[in-house]
Backbone as CSV, one residue per row, in Angstrom:
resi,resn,N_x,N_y,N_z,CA_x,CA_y,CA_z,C_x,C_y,C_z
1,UNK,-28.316,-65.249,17.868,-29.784,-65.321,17.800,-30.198,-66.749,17.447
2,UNK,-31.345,-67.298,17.931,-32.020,-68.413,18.042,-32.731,-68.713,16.866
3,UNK,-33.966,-69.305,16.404,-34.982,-69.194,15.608,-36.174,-70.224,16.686
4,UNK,-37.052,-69.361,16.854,-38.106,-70.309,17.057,-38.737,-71.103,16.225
5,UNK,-39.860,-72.175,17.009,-40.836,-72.980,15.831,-41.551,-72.538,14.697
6,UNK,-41.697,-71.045,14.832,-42.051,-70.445,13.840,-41.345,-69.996,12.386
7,UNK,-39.680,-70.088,13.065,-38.416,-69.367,11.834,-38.514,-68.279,12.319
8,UNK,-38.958,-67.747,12.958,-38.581,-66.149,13.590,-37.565,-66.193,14.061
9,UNK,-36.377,-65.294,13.662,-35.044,-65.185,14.702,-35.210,-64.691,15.924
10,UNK,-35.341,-65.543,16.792,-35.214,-64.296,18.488,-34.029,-63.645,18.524
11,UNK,-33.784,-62.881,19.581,-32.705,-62.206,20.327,-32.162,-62.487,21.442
12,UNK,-31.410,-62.500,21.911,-31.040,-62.359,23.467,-31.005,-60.901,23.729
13,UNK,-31.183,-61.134,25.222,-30.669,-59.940,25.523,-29.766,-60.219,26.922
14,UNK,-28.695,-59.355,26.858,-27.622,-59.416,27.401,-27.756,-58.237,28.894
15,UNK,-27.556,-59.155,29.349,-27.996,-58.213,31.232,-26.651,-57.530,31.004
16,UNK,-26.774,-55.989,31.415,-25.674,-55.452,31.523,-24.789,-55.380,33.306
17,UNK,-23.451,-55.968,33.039,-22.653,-56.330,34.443,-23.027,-55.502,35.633
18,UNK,-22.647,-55.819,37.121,-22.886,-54.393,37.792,-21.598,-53.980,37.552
19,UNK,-21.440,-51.949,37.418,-19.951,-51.681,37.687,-19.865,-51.212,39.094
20,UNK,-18.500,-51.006,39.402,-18.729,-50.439,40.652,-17.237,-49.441,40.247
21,UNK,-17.545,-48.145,40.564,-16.500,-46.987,40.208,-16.395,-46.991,42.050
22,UNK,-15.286,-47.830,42.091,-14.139,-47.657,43.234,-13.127,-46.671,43.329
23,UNK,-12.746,-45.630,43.973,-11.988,-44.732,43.547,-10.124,-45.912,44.989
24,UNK,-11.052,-46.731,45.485,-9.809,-47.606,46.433,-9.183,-48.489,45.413
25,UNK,-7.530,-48.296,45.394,-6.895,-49.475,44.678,-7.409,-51.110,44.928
26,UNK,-7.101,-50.695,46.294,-7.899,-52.486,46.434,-8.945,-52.893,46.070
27,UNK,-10.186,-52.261,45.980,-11.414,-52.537,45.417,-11.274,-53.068,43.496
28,UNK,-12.140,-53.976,43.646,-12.541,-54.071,41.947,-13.401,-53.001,41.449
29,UNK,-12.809,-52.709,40.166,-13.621,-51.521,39.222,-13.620,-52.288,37.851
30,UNK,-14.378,-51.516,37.042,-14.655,-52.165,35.794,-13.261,-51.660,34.742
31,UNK,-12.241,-50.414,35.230,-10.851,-50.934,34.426,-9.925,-52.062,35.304
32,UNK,-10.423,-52.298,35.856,-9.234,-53.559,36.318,-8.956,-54.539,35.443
33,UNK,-9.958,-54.917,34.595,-9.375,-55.678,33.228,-9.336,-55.360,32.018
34,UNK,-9.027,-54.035,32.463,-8.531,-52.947,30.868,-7.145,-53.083,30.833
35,UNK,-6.995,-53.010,32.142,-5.405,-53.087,32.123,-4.888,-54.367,31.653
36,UNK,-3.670,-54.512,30.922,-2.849,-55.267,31.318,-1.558,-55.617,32.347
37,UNK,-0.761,-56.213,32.520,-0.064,-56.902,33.949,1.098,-55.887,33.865
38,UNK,1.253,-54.886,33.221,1.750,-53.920,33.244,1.294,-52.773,34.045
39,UNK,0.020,-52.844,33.884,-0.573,-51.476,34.642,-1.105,-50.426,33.179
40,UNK,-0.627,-50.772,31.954,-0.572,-49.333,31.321,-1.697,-49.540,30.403
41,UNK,-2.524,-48.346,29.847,-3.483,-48.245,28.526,-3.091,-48.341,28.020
42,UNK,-3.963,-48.991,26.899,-3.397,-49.286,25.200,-3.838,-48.132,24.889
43,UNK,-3.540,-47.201,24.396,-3.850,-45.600,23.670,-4.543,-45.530,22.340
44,UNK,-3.610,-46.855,21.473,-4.184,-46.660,20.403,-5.501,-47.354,19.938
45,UNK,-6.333,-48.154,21.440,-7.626,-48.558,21.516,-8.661,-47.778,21.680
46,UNK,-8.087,-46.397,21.980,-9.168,-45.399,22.988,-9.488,-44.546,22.156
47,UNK,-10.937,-44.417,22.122,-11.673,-43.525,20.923,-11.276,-42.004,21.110
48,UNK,-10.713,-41.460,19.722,-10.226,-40.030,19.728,-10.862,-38.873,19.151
49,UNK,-11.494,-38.216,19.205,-12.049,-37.453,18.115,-11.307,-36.950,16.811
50,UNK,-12.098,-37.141,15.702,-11.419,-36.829,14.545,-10.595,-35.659,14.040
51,UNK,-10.142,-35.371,13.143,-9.253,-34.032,13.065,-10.105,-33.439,12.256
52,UNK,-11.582,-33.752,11.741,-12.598,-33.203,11.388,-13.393,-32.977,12.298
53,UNK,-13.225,-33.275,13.441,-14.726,-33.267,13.840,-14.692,-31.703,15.009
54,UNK,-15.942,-31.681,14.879,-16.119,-30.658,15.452,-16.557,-30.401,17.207
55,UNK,-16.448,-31.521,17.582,-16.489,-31.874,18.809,-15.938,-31.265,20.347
56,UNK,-14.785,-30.711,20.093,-13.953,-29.828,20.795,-13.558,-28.657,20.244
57,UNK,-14.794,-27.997,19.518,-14.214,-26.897,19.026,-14.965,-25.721,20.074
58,UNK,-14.011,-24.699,20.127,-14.845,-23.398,20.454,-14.238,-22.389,19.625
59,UNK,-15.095,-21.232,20.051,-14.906,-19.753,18.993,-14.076,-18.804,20.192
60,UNK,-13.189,-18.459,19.454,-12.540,-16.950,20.121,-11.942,-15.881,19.007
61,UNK,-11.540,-14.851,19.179,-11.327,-13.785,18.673,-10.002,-13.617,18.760
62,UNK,-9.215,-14.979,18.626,-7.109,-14.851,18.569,-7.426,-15.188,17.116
63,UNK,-6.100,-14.500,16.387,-5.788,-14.330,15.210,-5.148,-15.852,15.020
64,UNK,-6.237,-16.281,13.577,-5.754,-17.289,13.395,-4.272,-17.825,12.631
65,UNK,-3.687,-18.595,12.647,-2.437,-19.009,11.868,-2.601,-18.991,10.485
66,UNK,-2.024,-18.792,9.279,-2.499,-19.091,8.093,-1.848,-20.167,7.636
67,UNK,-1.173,-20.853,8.515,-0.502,-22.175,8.063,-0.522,-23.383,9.313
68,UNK,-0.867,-24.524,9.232,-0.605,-25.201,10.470,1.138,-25.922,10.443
69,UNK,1.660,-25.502,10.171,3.019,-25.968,10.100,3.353,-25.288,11.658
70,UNK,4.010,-26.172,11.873,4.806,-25.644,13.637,5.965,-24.986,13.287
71,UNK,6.132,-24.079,13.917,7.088,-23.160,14.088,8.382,-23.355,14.808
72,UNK,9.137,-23.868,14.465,10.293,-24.242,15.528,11.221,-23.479,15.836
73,UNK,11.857,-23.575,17.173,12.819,-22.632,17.364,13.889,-22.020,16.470
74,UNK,14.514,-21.197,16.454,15.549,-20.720,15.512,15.024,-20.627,13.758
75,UNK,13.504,-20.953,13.700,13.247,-20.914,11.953,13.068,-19.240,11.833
76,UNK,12.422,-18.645,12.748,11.990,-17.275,12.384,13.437,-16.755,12.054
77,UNK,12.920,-16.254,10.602,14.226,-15.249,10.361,14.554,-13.864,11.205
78,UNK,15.543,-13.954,11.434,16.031,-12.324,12.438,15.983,-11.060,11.340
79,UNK,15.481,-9.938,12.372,15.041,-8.564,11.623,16.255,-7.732,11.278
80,UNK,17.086,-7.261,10.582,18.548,-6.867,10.842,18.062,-5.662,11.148
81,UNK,19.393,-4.618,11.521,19.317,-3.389,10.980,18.946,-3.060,9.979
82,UNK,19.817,-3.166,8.988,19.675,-2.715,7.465,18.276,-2.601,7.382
83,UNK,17.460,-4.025,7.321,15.915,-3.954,7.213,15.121,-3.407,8.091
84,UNK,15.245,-3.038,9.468,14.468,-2.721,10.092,14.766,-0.836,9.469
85,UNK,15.605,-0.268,9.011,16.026,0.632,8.530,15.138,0.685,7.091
86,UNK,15.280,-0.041,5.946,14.223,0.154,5.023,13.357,0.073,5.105
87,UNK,12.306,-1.069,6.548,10.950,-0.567,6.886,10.471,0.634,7.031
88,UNK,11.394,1.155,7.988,11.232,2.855,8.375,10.825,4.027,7.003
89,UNK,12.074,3.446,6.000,11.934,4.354,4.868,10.942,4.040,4.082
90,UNK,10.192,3.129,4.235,8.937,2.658,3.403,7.981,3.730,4.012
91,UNK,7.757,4.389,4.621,6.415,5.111,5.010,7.214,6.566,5.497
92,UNK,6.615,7.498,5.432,6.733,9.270,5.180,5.642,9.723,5.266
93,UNK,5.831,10.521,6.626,4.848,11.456,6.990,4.824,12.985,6.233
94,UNK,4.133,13.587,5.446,3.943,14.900,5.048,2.864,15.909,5.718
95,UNK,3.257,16.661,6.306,2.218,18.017,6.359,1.590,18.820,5.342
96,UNK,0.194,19.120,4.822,-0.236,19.265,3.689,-1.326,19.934,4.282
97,UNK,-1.096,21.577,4.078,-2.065,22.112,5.149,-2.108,22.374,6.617
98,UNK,-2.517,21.810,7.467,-3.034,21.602,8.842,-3.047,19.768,9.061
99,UNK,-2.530,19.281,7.958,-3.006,17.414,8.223,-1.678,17.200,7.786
100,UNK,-1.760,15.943,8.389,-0.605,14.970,8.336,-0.945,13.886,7.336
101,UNK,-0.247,13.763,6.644,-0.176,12.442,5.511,0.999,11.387,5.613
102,UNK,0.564,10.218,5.304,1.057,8.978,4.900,1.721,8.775,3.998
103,UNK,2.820,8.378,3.309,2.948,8.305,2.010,3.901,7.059,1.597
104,UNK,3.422,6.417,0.738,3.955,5.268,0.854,5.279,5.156,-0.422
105,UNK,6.519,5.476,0.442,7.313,5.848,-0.206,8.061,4.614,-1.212
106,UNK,7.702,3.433,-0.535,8.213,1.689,-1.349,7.641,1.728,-2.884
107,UNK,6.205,2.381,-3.040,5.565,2.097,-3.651,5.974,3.359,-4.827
108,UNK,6.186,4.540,-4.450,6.491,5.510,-5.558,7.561,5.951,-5.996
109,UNK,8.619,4.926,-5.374,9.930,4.833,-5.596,10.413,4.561,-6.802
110,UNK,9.836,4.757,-7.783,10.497,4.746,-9.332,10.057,5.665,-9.437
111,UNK,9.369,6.555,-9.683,8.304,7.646,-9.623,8.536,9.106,-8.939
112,UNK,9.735,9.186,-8.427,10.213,10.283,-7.205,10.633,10.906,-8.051
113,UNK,11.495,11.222,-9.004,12.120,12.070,-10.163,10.863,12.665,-10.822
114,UNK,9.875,12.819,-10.345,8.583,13.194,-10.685,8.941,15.049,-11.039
115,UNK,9.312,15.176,-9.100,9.472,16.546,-8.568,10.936,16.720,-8.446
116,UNK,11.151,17.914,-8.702,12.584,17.825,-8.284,13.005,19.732,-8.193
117,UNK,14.139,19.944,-7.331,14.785,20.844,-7.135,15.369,21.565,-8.077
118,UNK,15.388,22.617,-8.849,16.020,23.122,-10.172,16.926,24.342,-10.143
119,UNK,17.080,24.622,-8.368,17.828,25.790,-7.685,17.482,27.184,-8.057
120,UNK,17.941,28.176,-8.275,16.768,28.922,-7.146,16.867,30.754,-8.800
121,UNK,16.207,31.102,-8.809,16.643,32.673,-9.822,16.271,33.734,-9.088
122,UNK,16.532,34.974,-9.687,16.447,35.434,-9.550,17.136,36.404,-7.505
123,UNK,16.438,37.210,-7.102,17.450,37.704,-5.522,16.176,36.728,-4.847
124,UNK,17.265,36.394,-3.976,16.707,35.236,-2.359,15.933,33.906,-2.659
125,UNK,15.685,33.480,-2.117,14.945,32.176,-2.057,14.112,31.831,-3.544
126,UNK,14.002,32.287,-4.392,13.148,31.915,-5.403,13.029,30.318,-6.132
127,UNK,12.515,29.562,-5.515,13.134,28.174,-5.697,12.570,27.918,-7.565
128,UNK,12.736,27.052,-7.981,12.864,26.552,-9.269,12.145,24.932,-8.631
129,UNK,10.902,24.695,-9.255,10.317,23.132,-8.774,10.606,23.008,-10.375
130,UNK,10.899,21.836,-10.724,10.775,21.046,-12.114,9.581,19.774,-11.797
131,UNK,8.822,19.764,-12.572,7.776,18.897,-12.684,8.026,17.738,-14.072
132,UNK,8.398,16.669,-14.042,8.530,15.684,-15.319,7.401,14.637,-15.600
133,UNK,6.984,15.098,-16.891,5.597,13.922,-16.611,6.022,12.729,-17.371
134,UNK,7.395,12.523,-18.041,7.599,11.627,-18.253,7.956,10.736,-17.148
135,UNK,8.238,11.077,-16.036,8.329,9.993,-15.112,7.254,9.511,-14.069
136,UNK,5.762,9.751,-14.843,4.414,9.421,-14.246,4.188,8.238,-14.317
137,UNK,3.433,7.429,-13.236,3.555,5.804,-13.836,2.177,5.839,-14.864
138,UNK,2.383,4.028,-15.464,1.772,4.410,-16.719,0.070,3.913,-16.275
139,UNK,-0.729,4.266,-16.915,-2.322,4.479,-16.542,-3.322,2.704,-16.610
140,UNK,-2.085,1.767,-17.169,-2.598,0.269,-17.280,-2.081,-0.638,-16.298
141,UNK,-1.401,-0.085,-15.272,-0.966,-0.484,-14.257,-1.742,-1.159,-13.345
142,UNK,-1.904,-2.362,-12.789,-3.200,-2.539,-11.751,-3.378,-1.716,-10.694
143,UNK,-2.567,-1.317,-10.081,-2.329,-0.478,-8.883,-2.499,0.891,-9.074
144,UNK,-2.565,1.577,-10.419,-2.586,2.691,-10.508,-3.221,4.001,-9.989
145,UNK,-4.403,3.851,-9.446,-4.814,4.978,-8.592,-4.648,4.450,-7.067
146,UNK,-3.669,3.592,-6.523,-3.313,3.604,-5.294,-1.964,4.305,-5.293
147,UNK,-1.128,4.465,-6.742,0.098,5.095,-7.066,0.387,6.419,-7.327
148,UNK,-1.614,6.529,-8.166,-1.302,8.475,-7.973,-1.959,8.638,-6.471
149,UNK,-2.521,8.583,-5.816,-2.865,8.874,-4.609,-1.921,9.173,-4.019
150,UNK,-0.775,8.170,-3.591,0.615,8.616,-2.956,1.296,9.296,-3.543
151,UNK,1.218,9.512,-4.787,2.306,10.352,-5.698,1.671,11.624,-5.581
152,UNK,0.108,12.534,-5.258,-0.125,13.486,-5.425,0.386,13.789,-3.903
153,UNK,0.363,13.114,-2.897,0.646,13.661,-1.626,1.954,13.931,-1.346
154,UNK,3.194,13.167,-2.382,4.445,13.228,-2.445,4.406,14.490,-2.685
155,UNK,4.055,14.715,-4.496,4.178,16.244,-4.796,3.752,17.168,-4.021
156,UNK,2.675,17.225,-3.593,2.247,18.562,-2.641,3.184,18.540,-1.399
157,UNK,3.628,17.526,-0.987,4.520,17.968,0.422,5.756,17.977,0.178
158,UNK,6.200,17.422,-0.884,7.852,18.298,-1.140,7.058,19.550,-1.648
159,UNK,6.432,20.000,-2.400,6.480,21.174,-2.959,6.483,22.250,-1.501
160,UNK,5.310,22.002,-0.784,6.054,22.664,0.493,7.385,22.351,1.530
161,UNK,7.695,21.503,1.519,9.027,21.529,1.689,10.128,22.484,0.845
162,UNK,9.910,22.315,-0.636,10.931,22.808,-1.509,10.892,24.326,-1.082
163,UNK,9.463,25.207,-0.824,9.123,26.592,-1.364,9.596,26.899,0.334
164,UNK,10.387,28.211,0.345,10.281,29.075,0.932,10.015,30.835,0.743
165,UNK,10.201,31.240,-0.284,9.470,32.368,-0.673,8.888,32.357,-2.064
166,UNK,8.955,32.764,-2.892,8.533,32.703,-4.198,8.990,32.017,-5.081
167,UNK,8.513,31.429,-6.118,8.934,29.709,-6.711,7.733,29.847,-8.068
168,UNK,8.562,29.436,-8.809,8.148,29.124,-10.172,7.776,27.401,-10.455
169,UNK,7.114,27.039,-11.144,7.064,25.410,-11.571,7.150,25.482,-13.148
170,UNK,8.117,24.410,-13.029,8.560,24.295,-14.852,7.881,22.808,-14.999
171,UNK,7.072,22.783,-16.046,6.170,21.456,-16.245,6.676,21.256,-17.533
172,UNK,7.545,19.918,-17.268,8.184,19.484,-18.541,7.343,18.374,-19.146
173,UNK,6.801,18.822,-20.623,5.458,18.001,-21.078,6.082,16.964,-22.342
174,UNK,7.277,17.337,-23.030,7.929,16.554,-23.630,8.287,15.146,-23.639
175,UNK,7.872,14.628,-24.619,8.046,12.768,-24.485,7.184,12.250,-23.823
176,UNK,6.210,12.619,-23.346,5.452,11.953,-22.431,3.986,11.306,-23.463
177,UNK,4.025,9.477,-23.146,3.252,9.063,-24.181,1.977,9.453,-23.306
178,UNK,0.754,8.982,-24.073,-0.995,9.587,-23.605,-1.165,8.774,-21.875
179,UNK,-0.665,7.472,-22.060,-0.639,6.649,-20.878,-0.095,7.293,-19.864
180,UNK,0.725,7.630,-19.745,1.746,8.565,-18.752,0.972,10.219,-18.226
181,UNK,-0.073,10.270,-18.696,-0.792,11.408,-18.695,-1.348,11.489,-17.430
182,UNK,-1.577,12.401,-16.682,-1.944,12.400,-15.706,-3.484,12.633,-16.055
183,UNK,-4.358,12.281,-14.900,-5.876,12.637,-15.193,-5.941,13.847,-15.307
184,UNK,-7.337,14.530,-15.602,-7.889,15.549,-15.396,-8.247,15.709,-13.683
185,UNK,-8.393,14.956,-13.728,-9.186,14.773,-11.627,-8.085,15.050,-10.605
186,UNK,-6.941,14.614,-11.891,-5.605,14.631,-10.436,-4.822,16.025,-10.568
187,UNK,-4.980,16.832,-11.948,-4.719,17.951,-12.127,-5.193,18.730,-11.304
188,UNK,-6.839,18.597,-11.242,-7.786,19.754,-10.789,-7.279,18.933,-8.831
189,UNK,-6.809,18.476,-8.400,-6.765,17.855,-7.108,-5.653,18.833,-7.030
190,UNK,-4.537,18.982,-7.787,-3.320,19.383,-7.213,-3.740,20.918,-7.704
191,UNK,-4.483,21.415,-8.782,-4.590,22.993,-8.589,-5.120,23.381,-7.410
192,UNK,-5.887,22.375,-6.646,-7.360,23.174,-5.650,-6.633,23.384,-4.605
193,UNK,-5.330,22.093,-4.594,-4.354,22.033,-2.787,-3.469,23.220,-3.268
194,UNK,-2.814,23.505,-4.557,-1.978,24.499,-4.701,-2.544,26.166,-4.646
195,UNK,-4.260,25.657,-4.596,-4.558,27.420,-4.696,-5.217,27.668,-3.198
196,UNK,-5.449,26.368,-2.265,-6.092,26.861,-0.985,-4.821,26.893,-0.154
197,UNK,-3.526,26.999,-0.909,-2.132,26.543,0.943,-1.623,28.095,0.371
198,UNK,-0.672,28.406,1.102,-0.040,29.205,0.886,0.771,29.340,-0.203
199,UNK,0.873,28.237,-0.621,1.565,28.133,-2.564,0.971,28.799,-3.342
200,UNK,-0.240,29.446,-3.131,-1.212,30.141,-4.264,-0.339,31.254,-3.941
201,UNK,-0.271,32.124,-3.022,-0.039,33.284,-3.658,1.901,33.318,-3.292
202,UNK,2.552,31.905,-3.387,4.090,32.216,-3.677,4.422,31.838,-4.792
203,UNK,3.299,31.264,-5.654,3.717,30.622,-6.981,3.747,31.762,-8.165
204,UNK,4.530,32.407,-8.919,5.092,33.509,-9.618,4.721,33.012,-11.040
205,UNK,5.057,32.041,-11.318,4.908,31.498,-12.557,5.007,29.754,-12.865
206,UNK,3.956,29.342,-13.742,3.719,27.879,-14.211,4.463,28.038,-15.711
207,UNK,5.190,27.547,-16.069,6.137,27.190,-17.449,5.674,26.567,-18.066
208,UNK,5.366,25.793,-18.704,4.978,24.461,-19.786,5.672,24.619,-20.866
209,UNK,6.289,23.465,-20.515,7.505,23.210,-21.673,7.182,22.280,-22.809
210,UNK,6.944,22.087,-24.114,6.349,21.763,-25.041,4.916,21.472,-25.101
211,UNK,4.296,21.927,-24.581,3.136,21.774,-24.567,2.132,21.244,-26.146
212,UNK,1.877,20.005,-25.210,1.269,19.326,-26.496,-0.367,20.097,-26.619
213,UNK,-1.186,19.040,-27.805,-2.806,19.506,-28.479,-3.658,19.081,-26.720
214,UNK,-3.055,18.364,-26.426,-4.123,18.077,-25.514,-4.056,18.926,-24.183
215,UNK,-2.644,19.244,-23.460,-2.208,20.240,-22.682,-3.159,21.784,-22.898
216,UNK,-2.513,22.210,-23.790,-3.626,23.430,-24.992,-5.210,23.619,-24.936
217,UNK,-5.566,21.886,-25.084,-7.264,22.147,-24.915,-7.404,21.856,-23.698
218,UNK,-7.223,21.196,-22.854,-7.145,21.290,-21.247,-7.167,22.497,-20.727
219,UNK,-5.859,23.390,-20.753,-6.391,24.447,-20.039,-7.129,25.398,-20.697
220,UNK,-7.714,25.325,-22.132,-8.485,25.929,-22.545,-10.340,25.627,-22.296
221,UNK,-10.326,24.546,-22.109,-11.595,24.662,-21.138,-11.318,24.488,-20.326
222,UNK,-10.552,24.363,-19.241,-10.751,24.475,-18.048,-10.534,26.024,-17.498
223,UNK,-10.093,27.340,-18.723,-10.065,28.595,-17.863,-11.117,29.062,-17.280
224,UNK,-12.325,28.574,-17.571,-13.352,29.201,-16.570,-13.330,28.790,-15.386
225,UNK,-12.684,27.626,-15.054,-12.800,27.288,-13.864,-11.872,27.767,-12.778
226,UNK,-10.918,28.327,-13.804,-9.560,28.659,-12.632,-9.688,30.039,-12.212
227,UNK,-8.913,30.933,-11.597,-8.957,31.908,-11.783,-8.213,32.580,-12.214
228,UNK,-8.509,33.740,-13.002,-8.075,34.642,-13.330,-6.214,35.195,-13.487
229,UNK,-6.128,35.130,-11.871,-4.639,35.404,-11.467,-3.975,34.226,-11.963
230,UNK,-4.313,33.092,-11.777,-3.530,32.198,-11.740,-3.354,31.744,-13.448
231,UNK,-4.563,32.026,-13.863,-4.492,31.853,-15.892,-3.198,33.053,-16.468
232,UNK,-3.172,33.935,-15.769,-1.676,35.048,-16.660,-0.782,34.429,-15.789
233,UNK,-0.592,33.457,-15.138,0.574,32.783,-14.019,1.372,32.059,-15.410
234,UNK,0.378,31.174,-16.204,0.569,30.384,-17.573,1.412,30.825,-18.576
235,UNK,2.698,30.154,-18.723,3.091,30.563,-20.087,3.627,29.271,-20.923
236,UNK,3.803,28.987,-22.108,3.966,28.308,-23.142,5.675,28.642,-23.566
237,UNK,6.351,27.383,-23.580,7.781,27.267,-23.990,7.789,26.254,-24.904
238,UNK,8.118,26.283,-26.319,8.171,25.400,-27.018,9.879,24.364,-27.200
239,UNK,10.728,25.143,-26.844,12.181,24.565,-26.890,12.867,25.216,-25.534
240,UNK,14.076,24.003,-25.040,14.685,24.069,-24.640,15.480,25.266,-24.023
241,UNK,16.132,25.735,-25.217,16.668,26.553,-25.631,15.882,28.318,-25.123
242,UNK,14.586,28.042,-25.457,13.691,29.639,-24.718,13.686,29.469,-23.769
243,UNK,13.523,28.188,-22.960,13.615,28.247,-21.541,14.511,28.831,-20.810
244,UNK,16.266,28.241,-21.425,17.121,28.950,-20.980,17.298,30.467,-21.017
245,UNK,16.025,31.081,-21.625,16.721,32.752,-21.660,15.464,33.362,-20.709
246,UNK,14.787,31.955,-20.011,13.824,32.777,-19.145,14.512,32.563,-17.719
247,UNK,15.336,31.406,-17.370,15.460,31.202,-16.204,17.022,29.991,-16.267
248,UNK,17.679,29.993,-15.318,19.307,29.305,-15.382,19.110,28.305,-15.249
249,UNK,19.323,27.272,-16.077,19.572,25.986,-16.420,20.500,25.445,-15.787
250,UNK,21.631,25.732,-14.921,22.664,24.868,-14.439,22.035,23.851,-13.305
251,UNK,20.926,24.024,-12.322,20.861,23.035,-11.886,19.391,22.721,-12.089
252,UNK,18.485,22.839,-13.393,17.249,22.294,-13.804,18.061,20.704,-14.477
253,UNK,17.031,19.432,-13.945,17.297,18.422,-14.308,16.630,18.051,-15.971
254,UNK,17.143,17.842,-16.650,16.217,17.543,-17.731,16.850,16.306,-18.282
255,UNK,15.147,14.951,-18.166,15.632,13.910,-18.731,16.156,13.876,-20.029
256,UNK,16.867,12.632,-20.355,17.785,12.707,-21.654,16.888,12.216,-22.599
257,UNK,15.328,11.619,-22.592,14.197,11.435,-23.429,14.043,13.095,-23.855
258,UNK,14.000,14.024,-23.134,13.539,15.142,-23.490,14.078,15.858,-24.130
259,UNK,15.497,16.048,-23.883,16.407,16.423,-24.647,16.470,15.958,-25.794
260,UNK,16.450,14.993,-26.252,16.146,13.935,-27.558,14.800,14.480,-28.188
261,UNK,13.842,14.705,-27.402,12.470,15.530,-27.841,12.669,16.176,-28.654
């Protein structure tokens, strides 16, 4: 820029070249002196868009990566047997009623000694269910009502699995701290599935084996709600020992906390 007589800075202004977009080698174009005597672009002269910018972006509905790390051949770990085998055993379908259930067996896998097989009294099929509430998970757990959820669908579908004609349940209440307690909500869940399936009328008798103060006032207000048949189903065992002269102990499991009880 100039200054006139005044001190004003002028400007120039700069005529812009003609181009001529020749698509003929022989012709002049305006990269003919981009190049150098090589022929090749300088790359790292040529404006790129940023790795911020939003310039070339579009939207689609493919699942995004959660990592931008590249994936290279041979990194993906291989699926074995073995594991593709404990995937399988992670999930269990139960029939419960007329419906099919889910059950997420990874997850209640400390927790399975819940229910168990206690072999059979009396003539034919009379199965023996043992119920342990010491092996309930405990109620401060974060996960805990995603644990009884699967654990009530466990119990109700072995229990039909276990029963084929008439079947007693021995509810072993011994040792079991307040945490380990099952709700009231999950009780009244498993009486309502045990009194609308066909378990209502094969179930002969409910046992309760030490039955604690709180067991006691539980089903004492809750007898109005139950019925009738199923309240003389109820009986009270305070030791071990009476149990054995109601029903054969050789293959009832009883934890060694309880025994200690």
């Amino acid at each position: 820029s100039d200054a006139d007589g005044n001190g004003t800075k002028l400007r120039k202004k700069l005529m812009a070249p003609d181009i001529s977009l020749n698509l003929d080698p022989s012709g002049e174009s305006v990269l003919s002196d981009d190049l150098d005597e090589s022929g090749e672009i300088d790359l790292d002269d040529l404006d790129t868009p940023s790795e911020n910018s939003n310039e070339f972006e579009w939207e689609d509905d493919l699942p995004k990566p959660k990592t931008t790390d590249v994936i290279r051949k041979g990194s993906l770990a291989e699926y074995t047997v073995a594991e593709e085998k404990d995937d399988g055993r992670r999930w269990r379908m139960f029939r419960i009623g007329e419906q099919d259930h889910r059950v997420d067996m990874k997850a209640i896998e400390p927790y399975k000694k819940v229910i168990s097989h206690g072999g059979y009294y009396g003539d034919g099929l009379n199965a023996i269910v043992v119920f342990a509430v010491c092996f309930m998970p405990e109620s401060s757990q974060p996960n805990y009502r995603y644990l009884m959820d699967n654990l009530f669908k466990y119990v109700i579908g072995t229990l039909e699995l276990l029963v084929a004609e008439n079947y007693m349940i021995v509810y072993l209440n011994g040792a079991t701290t307040r945490r380990k307690m099952p709700s009231l909500g999950w009780l009244r869940k498993c009486y309502q599935q045990i009194d609308s399936l066909r378990l209502r009328k094969n179930l002969k008798s409910l046992i309760i084996v030490h039955p604690s103060w709180f067991i006691r006032t539980l089903l004492a207000i809750t007898k109005p709600f139950i019925s009738s048949k199923f309240s003389q189903k109820i009986r009270y065992v305070f030791t071990l020992a009476e149990l054995a002269e109601l029903i054969p102990m050789e293959y009832v499991g009883i934890p060694e906390c309880i025994k200690q009880y």
